[in-house]
Structures are given as C-alpha cells and as structure tokens.
C-alpha positions, 0 to 999 in steps of 0.5 A, spaced: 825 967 559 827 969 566 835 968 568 838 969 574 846 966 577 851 965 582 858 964 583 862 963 590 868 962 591 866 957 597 870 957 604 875 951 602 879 954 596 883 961 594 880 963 588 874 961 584 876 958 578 869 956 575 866 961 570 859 962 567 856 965 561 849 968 560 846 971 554 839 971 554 839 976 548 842 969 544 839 964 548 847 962 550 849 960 557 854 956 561 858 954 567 865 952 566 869 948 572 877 949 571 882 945 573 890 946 573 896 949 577 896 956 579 891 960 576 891 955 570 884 953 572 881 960 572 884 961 565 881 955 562 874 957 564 874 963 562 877 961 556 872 956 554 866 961 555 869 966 551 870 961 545 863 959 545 861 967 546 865 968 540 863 962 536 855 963 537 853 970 542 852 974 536 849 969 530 842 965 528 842 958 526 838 953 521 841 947 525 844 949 532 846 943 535 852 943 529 854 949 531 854 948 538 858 942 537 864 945 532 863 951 538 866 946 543 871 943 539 874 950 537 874 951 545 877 945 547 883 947 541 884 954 543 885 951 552 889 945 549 894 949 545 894 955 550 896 949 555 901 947 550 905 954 549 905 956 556 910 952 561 906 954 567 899 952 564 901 945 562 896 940 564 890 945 565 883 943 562 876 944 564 869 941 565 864 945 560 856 944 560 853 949 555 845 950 553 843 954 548 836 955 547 832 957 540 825 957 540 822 952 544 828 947 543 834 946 548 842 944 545 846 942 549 853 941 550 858 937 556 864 935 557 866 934 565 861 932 572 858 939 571 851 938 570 845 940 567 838 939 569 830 940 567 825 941 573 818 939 570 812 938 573 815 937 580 821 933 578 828 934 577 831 929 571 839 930 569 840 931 562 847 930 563 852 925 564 858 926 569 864 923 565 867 922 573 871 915 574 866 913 580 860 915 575 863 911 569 863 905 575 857 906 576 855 905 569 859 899 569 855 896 575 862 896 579 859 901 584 852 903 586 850 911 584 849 911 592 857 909 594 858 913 588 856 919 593 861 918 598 867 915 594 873 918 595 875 918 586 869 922 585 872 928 583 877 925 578 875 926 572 874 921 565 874 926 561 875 934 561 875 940 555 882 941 553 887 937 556 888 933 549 887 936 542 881 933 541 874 933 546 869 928 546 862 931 548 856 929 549 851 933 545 843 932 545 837 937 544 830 937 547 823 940 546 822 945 553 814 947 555 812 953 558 813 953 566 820 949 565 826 950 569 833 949 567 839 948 572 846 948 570 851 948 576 859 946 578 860 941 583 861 945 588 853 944 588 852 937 588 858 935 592 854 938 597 846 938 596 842 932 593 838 932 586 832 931 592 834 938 595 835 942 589 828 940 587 826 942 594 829 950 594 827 952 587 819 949 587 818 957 591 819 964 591 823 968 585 829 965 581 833 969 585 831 967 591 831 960 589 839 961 587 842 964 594 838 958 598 841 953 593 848 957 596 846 959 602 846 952 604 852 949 601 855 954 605 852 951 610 855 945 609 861 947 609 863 950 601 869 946 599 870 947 593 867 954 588 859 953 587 857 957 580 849 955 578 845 959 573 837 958 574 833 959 567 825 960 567 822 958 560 815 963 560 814 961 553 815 955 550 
C-alpha cells in the first residue's frame, strides 16, 4: 500500500488539536479530533492515538477486529480517566476513526463525525456514520441530509471517546480490491468540501498531490476549524 497525509491548523483556530497515526509496517492508521478547554483537545487526540500504537503497532492478529475494538475501548478509559484526575482537563474527549488494514480486509473503528471513505470504480461510498446531533436527525427523518449540511448543531456532537467511562463504537470490516482508496479525515474537511468534490480531487495526479488540492481548497474556502486527512492506496489486495 501507498499513504500519504495532512494536518493543518486552519485559518480560524490557535492550535491543532487533530492527531493522526500512520503505520503502514502494521497496516495501522488513524485521525483524531479533540475537543476540551485549553490544550485539552490536543491532549486527547494524542492520547487516543498513542493507546491504539501501543495497544496494536507491534502485533499480528488471528481476528483483528476483537483487537481493534478492546484497543478503543482502553483509549477511551485512559482520555476518561485523565480528564477525571486532571482539574484543567475535565470534560475533554475526542472523535477517533481508525482502519487497520491485514491482507486484504479493512477493521475499522469510529467513534465521533470523522469520517472514513472507500473510493472504488469512481465513487466514493462513506463507511462511517457521523454520531452528530443533526445526523442522528437525519436518520430519525427529523431533517433531510441536505438541511444537515448547513445546520447550526451540526458540530455537536452524540457521541465522542472519552468523555464517559464507557465508548460505544461502531466497528465493521470490509473486503478491499487492488486499486481502492481510503479516505479518512476530520471535519474541518468535510465542513468545507462535498462527498462530490473530494471524489473530483483524488481521481488524478499522486497521492500527495491529491492530499494538498484537498487542503488547498479548504483553505480556500476559508479553513475554520483544523483539517487532518490520510489518503491510502491499496496496490495489492
């Protein structure tokens, strides 16, 4: 497999509190999106992350996805109890979406509105579900996926990893094929692009080049919130 990633601060926020990891030597990668007071956010990306390293960057697995999944779960205990110890860290959580890919099957993880995609045959499918308030209206038939788009809660958040003792993720696995790519990226990129236009950037030109049109044209838009994005070619599946 090929890989390559961004991570930018934007032109609206401080600091980046987004945190990816990427191990292709373990088919390992991932993109966090914290949220907390000050430096609280970045700390529970981070921390998530280096759990899930520590938890699966140096093992091989007869069943991954058991693995993936206790992996989460001990990320979620560890940002959760350091929010509890730490006065100036209470309330801090973070969205995690994980892939870890063995042979030619990916697990995934997710918790949160990052979001992981499979682009195939020129189209672009989402494999994760935002757990978003407006998103969970959506499936309720409240609103439609296009008010969704443009509604003011569309950052609040359902659900996040770490902000109770316990995490609810939702957790899946997929065959892949020989020419597939996966996108997995924070909201600061899809706040501003479209499933259509992320698609249009990463059909031409190398991944790399492919990753700095996607930023290019986030900032271009405007950058409001930190944008991380890992782009995975899978070359023999």
């Amino acid at each position: 497999m090929y890989w390559t990633a961004i991570s930018d601060k934007g032109l609206a926020r401080e600091k980046n509190e987004d945190a990816l990891l990427a191990n292709s030597a373990t088919g390992l990668f991932a993109v966090a999106d914290g949220m907390g007071g000050h430096l609280a956010g970045e700390i529970a990306s981070k921390l998530a992350l280096k759990v899930l390293q520590e938890e699966l960057g140096v093992q091989s697995y007869v069943d991954p996805l058991p693995a993936l999944m206790a992996a989460t779960e001990q990320a979620n205990r560890q940002v959760y109890s350091l929010a509890v110890e730490k006065e100036e860290y209470g309330g801090m959580g973070t969205t995690l979406t994980a892939c870890l890919i063995q042979g030619p099957t990916l697990y995934w993880t997710h918790v949160g509105d990052s979001r992981g995609y499979l682009v195939r045959d020129g189209k672009i499918s989402q494999f994760t579900r935002d757990h978003s308030l407006v998103w969970d209206y959506v499936r309720e038939g409240r609103i439609t996926p296009e008010e969704a788009e443009t509604h003011p809660y569309r950052n609040v958040l359902s659900r996040a990893l770490g902000t109770e003792p316990t995490v609810l993720a939702d957790t899946g696995k997929m065959p892949l094929q020989t020419g597939d790519l996966l996108v997995i990226c924070t909201d600061g990129l899809t706040l501003h692009l479209a499933d259509a236009e992320i698609l249009e950037l990463v059909t031409e030109g190398t991944l790399v080049s492919q990753a700095n049109k996607l930023l290019d044209l986030v900032l271009e838009r405007g950058g409001k919130d930190n944008v991380t994005c890992i782009l995975i070619q899978i070359d023999d599946a």
